[in-house]
C-alpha positions as a printed NumPy array, in Angstrom:
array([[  0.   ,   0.   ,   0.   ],
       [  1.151,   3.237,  -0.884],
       [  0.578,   6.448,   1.677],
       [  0.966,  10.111,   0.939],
       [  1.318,  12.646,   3.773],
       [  0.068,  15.859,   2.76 ],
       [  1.48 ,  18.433,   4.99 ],
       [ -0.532,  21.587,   4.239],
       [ -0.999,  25.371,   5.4  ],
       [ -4.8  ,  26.038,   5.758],
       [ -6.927,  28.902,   6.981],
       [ -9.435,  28.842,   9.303],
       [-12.841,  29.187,   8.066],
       [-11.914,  29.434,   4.244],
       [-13.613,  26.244,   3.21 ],
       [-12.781,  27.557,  -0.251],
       [ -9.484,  27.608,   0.121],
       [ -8.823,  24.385,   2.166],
       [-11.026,  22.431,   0.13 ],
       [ -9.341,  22.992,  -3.266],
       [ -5.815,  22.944,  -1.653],
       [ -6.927,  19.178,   0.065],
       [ -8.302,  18.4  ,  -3.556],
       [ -5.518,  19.192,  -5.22 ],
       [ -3.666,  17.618,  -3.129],
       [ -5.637,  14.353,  -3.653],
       [ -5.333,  14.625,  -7.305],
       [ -1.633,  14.334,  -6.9  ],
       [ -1.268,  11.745,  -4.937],
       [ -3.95 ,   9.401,  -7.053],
       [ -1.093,  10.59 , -10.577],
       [  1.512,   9.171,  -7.811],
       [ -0.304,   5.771,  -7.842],
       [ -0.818,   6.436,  -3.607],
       [ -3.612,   4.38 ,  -2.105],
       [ -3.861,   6.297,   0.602],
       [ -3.263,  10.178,   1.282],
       [ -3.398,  11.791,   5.273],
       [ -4.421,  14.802,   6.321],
       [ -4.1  ,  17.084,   9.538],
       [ -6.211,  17.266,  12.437],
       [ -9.304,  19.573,  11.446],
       [ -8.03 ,  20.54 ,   8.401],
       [-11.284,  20.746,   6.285],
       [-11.787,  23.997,   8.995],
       [ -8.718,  25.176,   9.908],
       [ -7.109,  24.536,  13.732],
       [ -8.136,  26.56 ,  15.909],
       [-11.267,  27.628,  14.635],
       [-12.348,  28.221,  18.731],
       [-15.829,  29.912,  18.789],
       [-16.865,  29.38 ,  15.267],
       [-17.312,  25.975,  16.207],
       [-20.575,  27.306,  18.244],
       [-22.024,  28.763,  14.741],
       [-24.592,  26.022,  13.252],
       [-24.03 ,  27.055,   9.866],
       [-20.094,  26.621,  10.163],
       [-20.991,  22.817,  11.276],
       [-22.781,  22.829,   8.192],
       [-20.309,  24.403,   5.698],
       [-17.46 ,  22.049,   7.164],
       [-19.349,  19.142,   6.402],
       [-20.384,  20.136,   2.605],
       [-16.819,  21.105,   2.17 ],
       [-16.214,  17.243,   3.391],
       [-18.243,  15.498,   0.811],
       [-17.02 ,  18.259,  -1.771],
       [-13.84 ,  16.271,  -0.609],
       [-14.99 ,  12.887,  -0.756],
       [-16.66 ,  13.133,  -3.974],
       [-13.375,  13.465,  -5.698],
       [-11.802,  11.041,  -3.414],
       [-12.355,   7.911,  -6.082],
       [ -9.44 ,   5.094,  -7.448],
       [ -8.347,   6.563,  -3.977],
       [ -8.556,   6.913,   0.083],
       [ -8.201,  10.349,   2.129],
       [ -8.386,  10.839,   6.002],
       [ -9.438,  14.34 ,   6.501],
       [-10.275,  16.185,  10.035],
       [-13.305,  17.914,  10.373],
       [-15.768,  18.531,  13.728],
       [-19.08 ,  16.221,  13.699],
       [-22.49 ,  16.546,  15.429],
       [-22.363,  14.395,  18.438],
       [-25.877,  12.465,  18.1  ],
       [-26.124,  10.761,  21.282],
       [-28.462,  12.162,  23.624],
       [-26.155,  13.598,  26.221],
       [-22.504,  15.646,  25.633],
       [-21.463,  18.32 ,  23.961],
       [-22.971,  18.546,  20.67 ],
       [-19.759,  17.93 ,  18.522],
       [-16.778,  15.39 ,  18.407],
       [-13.344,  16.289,  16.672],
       [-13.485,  13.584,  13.936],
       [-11.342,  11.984,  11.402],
       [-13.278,  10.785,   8.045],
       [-11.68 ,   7.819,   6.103],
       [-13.189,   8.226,   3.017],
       [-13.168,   5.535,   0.319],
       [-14.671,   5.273,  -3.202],
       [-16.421,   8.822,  -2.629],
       [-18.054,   7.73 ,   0.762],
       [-17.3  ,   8.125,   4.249],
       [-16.076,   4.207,   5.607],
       [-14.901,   4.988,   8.863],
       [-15.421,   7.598,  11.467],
       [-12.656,   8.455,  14.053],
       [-13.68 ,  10.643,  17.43 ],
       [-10.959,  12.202,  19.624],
       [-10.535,  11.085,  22.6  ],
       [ -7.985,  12.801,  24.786],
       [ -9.566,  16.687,  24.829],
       [ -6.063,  18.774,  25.684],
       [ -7.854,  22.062,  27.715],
       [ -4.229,  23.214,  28.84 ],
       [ -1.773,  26.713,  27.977],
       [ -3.054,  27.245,  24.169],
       [ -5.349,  23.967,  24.068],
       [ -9.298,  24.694,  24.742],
       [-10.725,  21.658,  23.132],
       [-12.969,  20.407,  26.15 ],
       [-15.006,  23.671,  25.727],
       [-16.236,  22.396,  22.228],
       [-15.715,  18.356,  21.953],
       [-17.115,  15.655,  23.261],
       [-14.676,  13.18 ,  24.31 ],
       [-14.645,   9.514,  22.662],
       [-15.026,   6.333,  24.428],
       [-15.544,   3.434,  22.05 ],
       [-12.192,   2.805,  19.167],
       [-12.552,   0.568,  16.709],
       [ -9.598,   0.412,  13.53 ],
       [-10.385,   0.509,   9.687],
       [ -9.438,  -2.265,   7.506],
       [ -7.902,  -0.832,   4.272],
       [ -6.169,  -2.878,   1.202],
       [ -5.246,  -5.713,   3.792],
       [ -3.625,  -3.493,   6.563],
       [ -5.975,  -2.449,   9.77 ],
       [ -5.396,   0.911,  10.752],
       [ -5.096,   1.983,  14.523],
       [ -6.375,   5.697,  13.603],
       [ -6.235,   8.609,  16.308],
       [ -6.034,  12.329,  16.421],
       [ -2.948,  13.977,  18.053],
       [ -3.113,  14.012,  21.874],
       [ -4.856,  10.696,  21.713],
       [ -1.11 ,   9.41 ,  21.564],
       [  0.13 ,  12.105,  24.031],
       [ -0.879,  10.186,  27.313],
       [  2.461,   7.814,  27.54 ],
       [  4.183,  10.714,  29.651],
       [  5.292,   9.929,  33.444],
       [  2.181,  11.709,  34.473],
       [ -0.594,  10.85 ,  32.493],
       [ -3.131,  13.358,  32.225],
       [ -5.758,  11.351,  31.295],
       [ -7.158,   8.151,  33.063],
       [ -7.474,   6.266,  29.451],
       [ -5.234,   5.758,  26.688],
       [ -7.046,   5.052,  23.283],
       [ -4.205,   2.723,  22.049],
       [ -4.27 ,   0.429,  24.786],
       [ -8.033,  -0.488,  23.273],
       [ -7.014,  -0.02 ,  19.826],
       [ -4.075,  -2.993,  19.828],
       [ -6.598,  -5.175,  21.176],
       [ -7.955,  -5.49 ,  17.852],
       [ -4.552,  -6.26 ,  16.315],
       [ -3.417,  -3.099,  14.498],
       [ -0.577,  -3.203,  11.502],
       [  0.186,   0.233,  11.655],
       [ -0.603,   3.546,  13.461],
       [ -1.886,   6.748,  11.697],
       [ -2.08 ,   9.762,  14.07 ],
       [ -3.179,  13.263,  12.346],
       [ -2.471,  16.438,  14.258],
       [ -2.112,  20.041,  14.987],
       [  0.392,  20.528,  16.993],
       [  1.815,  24.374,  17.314],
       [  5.403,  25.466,  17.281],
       [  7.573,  25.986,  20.092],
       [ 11.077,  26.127,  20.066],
       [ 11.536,  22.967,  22.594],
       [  8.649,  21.202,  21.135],
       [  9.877,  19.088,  17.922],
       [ 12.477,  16.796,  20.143],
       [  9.372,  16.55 ,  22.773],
       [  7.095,  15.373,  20.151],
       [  9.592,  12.925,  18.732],
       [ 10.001,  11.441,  21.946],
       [  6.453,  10.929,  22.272],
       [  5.594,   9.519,  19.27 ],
       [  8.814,   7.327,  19.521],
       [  7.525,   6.151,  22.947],
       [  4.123,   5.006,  20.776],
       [  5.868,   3.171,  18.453],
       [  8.536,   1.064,  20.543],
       [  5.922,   0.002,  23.306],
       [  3.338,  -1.356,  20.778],
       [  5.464,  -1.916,  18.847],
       [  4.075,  -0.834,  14.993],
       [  5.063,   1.823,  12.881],
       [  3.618,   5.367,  12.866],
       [  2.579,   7.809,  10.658],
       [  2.219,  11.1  ,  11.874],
       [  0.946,  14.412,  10.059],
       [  0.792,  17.974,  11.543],
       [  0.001,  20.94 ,   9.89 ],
       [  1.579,  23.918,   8.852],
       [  1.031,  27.558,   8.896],
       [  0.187,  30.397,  11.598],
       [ -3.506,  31.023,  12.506],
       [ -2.965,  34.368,  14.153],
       [ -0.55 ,  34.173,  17.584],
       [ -0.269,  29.919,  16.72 ],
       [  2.508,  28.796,  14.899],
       [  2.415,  25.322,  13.342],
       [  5.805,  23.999,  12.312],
       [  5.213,  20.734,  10.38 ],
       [  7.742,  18.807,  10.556],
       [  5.491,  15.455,  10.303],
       [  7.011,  11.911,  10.859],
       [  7.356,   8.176,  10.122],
       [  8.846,   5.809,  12.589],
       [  9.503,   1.77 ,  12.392],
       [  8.034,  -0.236,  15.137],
       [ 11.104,   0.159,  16.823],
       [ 10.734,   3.502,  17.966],
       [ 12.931,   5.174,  15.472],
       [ 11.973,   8.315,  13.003],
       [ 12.879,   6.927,   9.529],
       [ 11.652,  10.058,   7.907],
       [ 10.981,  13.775,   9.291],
       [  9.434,  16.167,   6.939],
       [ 10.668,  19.896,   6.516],
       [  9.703,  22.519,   8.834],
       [  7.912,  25.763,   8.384],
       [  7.159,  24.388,   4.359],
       [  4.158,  22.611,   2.7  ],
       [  5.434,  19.213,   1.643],
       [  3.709,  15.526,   0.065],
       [  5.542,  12.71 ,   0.662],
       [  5.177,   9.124,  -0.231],
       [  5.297,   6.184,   1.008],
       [  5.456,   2.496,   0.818],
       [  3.714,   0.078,   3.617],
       [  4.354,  -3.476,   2.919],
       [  3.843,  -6.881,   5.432],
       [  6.294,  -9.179,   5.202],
       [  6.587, -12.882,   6.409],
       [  4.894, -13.679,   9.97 ],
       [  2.568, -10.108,   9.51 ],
       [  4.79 ,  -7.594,  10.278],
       [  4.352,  -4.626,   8.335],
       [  7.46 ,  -2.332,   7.313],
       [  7.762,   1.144,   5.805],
       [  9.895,   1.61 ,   2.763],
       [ 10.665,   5.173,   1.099],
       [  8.893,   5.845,  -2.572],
       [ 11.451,   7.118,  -5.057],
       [  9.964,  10.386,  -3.92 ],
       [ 11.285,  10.586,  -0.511],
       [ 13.302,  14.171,   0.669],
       [ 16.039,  14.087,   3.291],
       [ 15.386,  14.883,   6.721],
       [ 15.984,  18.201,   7.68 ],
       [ 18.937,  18.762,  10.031],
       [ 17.766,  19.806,  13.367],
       [ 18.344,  23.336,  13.413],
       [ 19.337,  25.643,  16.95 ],
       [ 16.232,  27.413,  19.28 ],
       [ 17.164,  30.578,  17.338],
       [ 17.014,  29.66 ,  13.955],
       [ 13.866,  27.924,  14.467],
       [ 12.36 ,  31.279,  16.488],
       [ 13.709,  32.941,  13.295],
       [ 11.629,  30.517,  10.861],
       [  8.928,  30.602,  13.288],
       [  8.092,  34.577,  13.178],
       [  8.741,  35.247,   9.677],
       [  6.109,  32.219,   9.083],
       [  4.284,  33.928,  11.675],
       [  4.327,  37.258,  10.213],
       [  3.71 ,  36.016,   6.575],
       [  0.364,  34.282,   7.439],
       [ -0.493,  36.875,   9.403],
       [ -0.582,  39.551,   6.726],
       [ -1.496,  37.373,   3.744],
       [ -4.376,  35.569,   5.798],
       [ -5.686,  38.389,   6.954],
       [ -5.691,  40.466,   3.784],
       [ -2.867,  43.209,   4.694],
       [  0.251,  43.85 ,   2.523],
       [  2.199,  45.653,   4.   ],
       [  3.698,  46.889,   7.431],
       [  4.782,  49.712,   9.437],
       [  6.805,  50.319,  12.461],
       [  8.881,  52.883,  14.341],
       [ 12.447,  52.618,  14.016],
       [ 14.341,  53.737,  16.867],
       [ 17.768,  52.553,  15.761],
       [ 17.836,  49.877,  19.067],
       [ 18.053,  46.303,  18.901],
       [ 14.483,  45.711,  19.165],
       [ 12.955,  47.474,  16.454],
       [ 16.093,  46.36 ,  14.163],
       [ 15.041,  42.895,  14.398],
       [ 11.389,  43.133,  13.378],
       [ 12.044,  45.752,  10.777],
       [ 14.476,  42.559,   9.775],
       [ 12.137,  39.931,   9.749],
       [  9.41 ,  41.979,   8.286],
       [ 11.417,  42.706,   5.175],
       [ 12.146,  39.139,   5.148],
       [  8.828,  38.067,   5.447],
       [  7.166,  40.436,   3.544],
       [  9.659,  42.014,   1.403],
       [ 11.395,  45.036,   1.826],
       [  8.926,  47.068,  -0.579],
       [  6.116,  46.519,   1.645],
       [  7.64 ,  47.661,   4.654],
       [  7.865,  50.785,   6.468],
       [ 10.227,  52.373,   8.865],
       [  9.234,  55.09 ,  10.336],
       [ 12.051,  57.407,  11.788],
       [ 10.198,  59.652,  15.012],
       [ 13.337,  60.766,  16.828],
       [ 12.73 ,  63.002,  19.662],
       [ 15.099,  65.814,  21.78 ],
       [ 16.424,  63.003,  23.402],
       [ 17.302,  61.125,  20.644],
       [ 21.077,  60.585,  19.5  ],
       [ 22.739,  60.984,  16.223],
       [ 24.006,  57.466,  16.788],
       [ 20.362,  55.755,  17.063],
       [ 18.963,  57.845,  14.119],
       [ 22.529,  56.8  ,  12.154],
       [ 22.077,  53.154,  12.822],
       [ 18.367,  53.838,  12.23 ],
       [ 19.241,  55.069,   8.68 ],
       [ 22.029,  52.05 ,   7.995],
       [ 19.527,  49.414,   8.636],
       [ 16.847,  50.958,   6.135],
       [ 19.615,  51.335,   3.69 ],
       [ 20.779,  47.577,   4.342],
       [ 17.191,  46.545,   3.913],
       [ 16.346,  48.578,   1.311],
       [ 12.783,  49.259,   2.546],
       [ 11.332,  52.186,   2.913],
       [ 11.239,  55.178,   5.568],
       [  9.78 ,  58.989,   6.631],
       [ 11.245,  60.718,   9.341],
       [  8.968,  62.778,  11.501],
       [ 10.043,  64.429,  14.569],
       [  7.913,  64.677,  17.363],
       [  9.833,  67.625,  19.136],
       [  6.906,  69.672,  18.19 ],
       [  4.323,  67.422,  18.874],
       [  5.048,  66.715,  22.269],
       [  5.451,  70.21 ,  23.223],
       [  1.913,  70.857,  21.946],
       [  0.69 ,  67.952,  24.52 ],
       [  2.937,  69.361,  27.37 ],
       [  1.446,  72.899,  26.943],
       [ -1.851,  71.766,  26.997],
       [ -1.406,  70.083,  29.712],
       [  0.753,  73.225,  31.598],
       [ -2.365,  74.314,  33.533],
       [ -2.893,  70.56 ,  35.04 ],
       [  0.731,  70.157,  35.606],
       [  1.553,  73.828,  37.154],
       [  5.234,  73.094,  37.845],
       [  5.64 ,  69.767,  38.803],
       [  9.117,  68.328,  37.78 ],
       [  9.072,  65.892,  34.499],
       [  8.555,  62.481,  35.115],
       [  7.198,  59.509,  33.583],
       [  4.114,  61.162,  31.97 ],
       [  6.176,  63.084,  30.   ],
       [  8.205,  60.334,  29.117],
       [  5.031,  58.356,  27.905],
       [  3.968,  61.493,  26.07 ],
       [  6.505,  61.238,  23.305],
       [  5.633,  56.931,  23.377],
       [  2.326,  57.891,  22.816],
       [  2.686,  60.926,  20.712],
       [  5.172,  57.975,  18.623],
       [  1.958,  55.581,  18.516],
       [ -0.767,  58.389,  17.189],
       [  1.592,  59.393,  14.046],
       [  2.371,  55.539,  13.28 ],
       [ -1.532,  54.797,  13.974],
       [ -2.448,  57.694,  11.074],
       [ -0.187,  56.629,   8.784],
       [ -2.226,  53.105,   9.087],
       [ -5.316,  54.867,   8.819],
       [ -4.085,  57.042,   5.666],
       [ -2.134,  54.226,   4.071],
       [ -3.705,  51.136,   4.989],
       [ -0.484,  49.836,   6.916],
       [ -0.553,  47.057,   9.568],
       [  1.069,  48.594,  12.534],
       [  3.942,  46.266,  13.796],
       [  4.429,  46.07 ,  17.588],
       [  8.413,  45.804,  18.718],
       [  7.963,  45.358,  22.61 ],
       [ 10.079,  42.03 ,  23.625],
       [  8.91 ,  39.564,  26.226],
       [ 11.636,  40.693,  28.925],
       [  9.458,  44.552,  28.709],
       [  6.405,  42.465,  28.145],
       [  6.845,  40.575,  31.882],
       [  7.809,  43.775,  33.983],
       [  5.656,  46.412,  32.3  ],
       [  8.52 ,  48.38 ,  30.587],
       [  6.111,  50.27 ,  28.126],
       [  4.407,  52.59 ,  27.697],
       [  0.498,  52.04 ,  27.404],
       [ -1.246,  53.063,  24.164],
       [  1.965,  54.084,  23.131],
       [  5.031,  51.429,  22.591],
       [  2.42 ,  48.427,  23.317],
       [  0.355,  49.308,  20.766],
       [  0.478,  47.374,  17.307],
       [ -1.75 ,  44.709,  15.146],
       [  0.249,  41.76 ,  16.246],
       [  3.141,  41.647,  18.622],
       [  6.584,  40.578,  16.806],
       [  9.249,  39.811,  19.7  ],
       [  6.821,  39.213,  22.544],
       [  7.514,  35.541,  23.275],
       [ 11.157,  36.341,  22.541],
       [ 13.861,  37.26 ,  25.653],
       [ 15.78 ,  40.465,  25.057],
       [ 18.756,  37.774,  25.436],
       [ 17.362,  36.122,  22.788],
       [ 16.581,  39.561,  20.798],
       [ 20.505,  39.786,  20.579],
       [ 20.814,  35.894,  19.61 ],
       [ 18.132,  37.093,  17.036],
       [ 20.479,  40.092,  15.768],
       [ 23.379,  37.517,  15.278],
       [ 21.589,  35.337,  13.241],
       [ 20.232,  37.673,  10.965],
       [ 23.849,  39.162,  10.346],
       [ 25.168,  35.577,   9.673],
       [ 26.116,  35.953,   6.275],
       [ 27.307,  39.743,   5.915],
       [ 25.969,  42.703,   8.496],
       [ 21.945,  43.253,   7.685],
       [ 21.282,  44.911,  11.211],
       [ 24.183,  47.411,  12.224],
       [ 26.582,  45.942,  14.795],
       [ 26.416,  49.432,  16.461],
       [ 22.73 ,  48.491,  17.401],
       [ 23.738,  45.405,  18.753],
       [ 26.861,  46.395,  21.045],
       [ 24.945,  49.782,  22.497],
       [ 23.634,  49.532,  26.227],
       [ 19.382,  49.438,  25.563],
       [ 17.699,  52.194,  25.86 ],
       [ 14.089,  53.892,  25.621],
       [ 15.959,  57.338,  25.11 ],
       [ 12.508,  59.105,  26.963],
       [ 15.352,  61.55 ,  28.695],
       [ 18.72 ,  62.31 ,  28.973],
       [ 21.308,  59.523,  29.152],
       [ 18.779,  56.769,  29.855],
       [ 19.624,  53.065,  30.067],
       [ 17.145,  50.245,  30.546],
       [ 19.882,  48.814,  33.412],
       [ 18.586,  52.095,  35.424],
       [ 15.314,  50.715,  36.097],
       [ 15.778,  46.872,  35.996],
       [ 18.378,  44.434,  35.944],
       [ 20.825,  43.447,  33.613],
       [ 18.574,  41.405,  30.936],
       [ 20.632,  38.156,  31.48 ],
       [ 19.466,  38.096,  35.183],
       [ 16.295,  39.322,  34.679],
       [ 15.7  ,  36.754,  31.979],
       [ 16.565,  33.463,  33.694],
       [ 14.423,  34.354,  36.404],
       [ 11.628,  35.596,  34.333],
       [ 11.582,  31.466,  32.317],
       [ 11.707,  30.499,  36.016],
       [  8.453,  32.318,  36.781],
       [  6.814,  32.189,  34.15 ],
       [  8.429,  29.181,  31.738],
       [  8.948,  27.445,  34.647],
       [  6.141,  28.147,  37.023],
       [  8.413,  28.454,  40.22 ],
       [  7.148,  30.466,  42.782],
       [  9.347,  33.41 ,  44.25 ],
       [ 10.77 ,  31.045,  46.868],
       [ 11.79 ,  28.407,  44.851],
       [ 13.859,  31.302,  42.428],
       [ 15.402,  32.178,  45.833],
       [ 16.608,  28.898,  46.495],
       [ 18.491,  28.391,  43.554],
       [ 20.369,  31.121,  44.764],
       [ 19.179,  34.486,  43.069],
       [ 18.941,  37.433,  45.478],
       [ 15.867,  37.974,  47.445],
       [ 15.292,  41.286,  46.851],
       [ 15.695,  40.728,  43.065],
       [ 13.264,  38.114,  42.482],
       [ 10.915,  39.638,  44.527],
       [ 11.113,  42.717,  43.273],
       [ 10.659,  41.127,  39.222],
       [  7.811,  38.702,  40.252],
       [  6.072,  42.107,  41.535],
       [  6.666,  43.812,  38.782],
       [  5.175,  40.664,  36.422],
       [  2.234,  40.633,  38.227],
       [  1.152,  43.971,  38.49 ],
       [  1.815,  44.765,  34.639],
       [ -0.993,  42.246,  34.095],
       [ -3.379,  44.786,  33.034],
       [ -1.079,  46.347,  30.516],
       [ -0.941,  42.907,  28.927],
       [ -4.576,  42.316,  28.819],
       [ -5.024,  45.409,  26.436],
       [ -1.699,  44.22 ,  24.046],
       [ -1.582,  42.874,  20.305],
       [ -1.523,  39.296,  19.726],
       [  1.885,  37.683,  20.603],
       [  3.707,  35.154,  18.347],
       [  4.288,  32.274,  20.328],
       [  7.587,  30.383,  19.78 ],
       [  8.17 ,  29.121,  23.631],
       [  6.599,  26.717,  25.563],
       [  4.614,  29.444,  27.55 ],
       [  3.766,  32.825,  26.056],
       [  1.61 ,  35.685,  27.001],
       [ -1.829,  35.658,  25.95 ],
       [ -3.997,  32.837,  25.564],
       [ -1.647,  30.412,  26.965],
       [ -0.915,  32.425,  30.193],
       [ -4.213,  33.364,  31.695],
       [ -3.702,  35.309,  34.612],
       [ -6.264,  37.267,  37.153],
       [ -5.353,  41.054,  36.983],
       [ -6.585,  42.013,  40.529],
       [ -5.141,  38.706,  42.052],
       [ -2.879,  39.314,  45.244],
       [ -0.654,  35.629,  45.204],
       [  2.91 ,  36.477,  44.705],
       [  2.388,  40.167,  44.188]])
């Protein structure tokens, strides 16, 4: 029997789309003599399509797009993902099915099981979970089917009290299938290996396994699907961050055993790549889908000539292309020649475009309105967020004028502690750099600048700074980033409390003073762009915090 795994980017809630990129991809497959061809988890919908799943009609249009699919499915089998109405009289009203479709009709039905409702994962609120497994008989071989964390539950600590497999091998499988959607992080693809390996060696069959690809907003899917022996070990990996078909050979040899060979067709696996490059992959994926899915072109941001706003002017270009991105220059009295210099180098290294616009004037217009209310009182922070937010109202017109996407440039390391400014710096369509360490905002810079110098080295050597008054340094109001940054993945990574940091042996005062700091920006989060997630635990949907809570403030 011959498999294809279709790897695929899809987009949630364009049945138009998805359907004629799963149909095309069918119709290659069946000119590539397959027998078989596997899909991702929900694909015919997109993953996650969260509340749309509460919309009747959607039900309905996933479904017609479904036997849309099946009806070319002929001389030819498909396993597509799709939710189903749950027709039992009691549960939730949908399951979170796999389809194997045969000869243009639907010959097996798979539920999901295992309902993940942890960080990102809020699949309990919509699915019903599954309790009875059968396999599928196909061209001699029985299929153990499942859906992604259905094969997540051989971890030391279970989290669920069942494991589908352990009913499915009853009924003597020749092969697993598992179809998935699992997102991008930059510890995740040896995790997932490990898992799936696990599968494999202790019931012992081989296992295909299919994610998808693509962003969906803040979630980043990275591929990177698999085949394993029933040994354990991964005898193909697909690429990452790419679309990709690949073929396959399933054969049983003497005494039933059933081995995987490679079609002619096979690719080699990708080399494992470090965090940073895939972080790097990861955004400009991120940023790509973002625009293109959403129906933007191009971007703008404030240039600043720091590290920070460097690296997403960077990736946008990348992503994008230089032509549809714009740098916007907004120096202010406090500004130096050297950050509007290295400002200027990087737009001429990039090639994209840029305005400057002081805001000198501007924020002297907001301080002398507001000279009656302030009578006298020394500057301070409000006029420092003045020019921020003075920044954010000319970038926020030029969107409004121009039909730009405003790109926010805030890292995670400001993020955690609240260093920005409010409807000024925090503002933005979607959040570039804020799952990504300043520390790693540097590791960032040295990438990019691996082949010849993209981002100017002065940008990268300079102490950081928000340049809101004279001779400011971000090491004036917290500590240096490579302190602050292991304790922040402690906190909030690692989900150690402040005395567990403390024993480890950071100073008291320190970690106290950063967990405060984390907790009380809370609201400023709340009211942010969405993040692009790359770590295992990112701000936003995955972190859900109370604002007004007092533990470990």
């Amino acid at each position: 029997m011959k498999i294809a795994l279709a790897q695929l980017n899809y987009h949630v809630g364009n049945f138009e789309s998805n359907t004629k990129k799963i149909i095309a991809a069918i119709n290659a497959a069946k000119n590539n003599a397959a027998d078989l061809i596997v899909f991702s988890e929900l694909c015919v919908c997109g993953y996650p399509a969260r509340d749309f799943f509460e919309f009747k009609e959607f039900i309905g249009l996933c479904e017609q797009a479904a036997y849309q699919i099946a009806s070319v499915c002929t001389d030819i089998a498909c396993i597509v993902g799709l939710p189903t109405l749950n027709l039992k009289a009691h549960g939730k009203e949908l399951f979170n099915t796999a389809w194997f479709i045969e000869n243009g009709k639907v010959k097996g039905a798979v539920n999901k099981a295992l309902l993940p409702n942890y960080d990102v994962f809020d699949e309990y609120r919509y699915f019903e979970p599954e309790t009875d497994f059968n396999c599928i008989d196909f061209k001699g071989h029985r299929i153990a089917l499942t859906i992604c964390e259905d094969l997540w539950n051989t971890i030391e600590n279970p989290l669920y009290i069942t494991r589908p497999m352990d009913k499915l091998i009853e009924q003597q499988p020749d092969v697993m299938i598992n179809i998935a959607a699992s997102p991008f992080a930059y510890n995740h693809d040896e995790e997932r290996i490990d898992i799936l390996s696990n599968n494999s060696k202790q019931y012992k069959l081989p296992l295909f396994y299919v994610n998808q690809v693509g962003a969906q907003t803040e979630l980043i899917f990275d591929g990177g699907s698999l085949v394993f022996n029933d040994e354990g070990t991964v005898i193909d990996e697909l690429p990452y961050f790419k679309e990709h078909i690949a073929y396959y050979n399933l054969d049983k040899i003497s005494g039933g055993k059933s081995i995987i060979t490679f079609d002619h067709r096979h690719t080699i696996k990708p080399a494992h790549t470090s965090d940073i490059e895939q972080i790097y992959q990861g955004l400009l994926l991120g940023i790509r889908d973002y625009f293109s899915k959403s129906g933007f072109k191009q971007a703008i941001l404030g240039l600043s000539g720091g590290i920070d706003s460097a690296v997403v002017c960077a990736l946008a270009a990348e992503a994008l292309g230089a032509q549809n991105v714009m740098a916007v220059l907004l120096p202010s009295r406090f500004s130096s020649d050297h950050s509007i210099a290295d400002a200027e180098a990087l737009v001429k290294n990039l090639g994209c475009k840029s305005e400057t616009i002081p805001i000198k004037t501007v924020t002297e217009a907001f301080e002398l309105a507001l000279k009656p209310q302030f009578s006298n009182l020394p500057f301070n922070i409000a006029e420092e967020n003045i020019q921020s937010r003075s920044r954010a109202v000319l970038l926020m017109a030029m969107c409004n004028k121009f039909g730009y996407i405003l790109l926010n440039t805030s890292n995670k390391s400001e993020a955690a502690v609240g260093y920005g400014t409010l409807y000024g710096d925090m503002c933005g369509g979607i959040s570039v750099l804020g799952d990504v360490y300043k520390t790693q905002v540097y590791e960032l810079a040295n990438y990019i600048n691996r082949a010849h110098e993209v981002i100017p080295q002065n940008s990268i050597i300079k102490p950081p700074s928000a340049e809101l008054r004279p001779d400011q340094k971000d090491s004036d109001s917290l500590p240096e980033y490579d302190i602050l940054d292991t304790i922040l993945m402690e906190y909030i990574e690692n989900r150690k409390s402040s005395s567990e940091i403390i024993a480890m042996g950071y100073d008291e005062q320190v970690v106290k003073r950063i967990i405060k700091l984390v907790n009380t920006a809370e609201h400023k989060r709340y009211q942010t762009p969405p993040i692009l997630r790359v770590s295992p635990k990112a701000f936003g949907m995955g972190r859900r915090m109370p604002i007004v809570g007092k533990y470990l403030s």
